[in-house]
N, C-alpha and C positions, 0 to 999 in steps of 0.2 A: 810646717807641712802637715802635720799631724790636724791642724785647724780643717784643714781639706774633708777631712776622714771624720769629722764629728759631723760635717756639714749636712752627709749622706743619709737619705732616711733609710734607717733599716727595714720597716715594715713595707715599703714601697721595691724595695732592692729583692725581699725577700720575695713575695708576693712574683714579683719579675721575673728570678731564678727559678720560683714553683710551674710557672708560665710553660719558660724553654725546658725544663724540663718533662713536663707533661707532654706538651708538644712535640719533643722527640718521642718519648715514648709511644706515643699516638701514634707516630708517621711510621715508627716499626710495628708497630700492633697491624695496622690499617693496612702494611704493604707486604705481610706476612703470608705463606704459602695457605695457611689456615682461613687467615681474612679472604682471602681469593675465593677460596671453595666456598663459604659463606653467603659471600657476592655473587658467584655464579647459581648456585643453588636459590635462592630469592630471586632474580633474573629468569631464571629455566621454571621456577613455579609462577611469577608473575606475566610470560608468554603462554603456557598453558590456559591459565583464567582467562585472558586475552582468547585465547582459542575456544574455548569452552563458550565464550560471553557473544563470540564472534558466529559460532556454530546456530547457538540459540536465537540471535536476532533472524539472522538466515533464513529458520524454521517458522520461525514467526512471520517475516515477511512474505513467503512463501503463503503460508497457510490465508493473510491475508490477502494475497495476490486472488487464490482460487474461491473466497467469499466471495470479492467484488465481482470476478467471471462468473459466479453461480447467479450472484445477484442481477446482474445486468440481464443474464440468461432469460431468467423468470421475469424481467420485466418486459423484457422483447416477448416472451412467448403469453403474457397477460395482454401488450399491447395489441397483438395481431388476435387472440381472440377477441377484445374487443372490439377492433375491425371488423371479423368478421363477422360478429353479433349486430353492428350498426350496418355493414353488407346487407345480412338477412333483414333487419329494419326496413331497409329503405327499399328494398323488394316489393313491393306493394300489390294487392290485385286491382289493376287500372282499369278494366270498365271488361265486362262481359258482354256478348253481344249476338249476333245472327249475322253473318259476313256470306254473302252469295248460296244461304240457302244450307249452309252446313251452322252450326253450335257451337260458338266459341266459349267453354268454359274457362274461364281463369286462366286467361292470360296475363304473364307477367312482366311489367315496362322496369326497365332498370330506369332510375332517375338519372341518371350518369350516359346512360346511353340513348336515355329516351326512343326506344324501338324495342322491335320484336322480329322473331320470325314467324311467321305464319303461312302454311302453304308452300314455305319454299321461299318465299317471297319477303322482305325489309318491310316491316308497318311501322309506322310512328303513331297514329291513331286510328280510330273506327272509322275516318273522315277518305283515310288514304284510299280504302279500299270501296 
């Protein structure tokens, strides 16, 4: 019987008993009123940085929301001054003339509408009248 008892490795047995023994201690350390505060305390600061991280993206997104609206802004109000610099363009002085005895100075045809007023009266050309 004794044969049994030599068979057993001590430094494997020992090693094994170091194990469950730490292991209990662990599971009392880790489930201790003290451990508890620890874990909540790390929790309640790691939601805070959460808050803090959450706040900042926010602002940021924010702040970039109202570039892109400024931006778009100044491009709307660059596009329609361009328009109506290509308006004024296309305004051209179309033919000066003498129409029933009175002096037409500079009058002006929109391309777009090809006509004028004149006298009250729709002209498209010197030809109409």
């Amino acid at each position: 019987m004794l044969d049994c008892l030599k068979k057993i490795d001590k430094v494997k047995t020992g090693i094994f008993a170091a194990g469950v023994l730490f292991g209990t201690a662990g599971v009392k350390v880790l489930g201790s009123k003290d451990a508890k505060k620890v874990y909540t305390n790390c929790t309640a600061a790691a939601l805070r940085a959460k808050d803090c991280v959450m706040k900042t993206a926010t602002t940021i997104q924010e702040n970039a929301e109202d570039i892109y609206a400024e931006a778009q802004q100044i491009n709307e109000e660059r596009a329609a001054a361009e328009e109506a610099e290509n308006i004024e363009d296309e305004f051209v002085l179309r033919f000066t003339g003498v129409i029933t005895g009175a002096v037409v100075v500079g009058v002006l045809l929109s391309p777009k509408e090809n006509s004028c007023l004149v006298g009250g009266k729709q002209v498209t050309s010197l030809h109409a009248w």
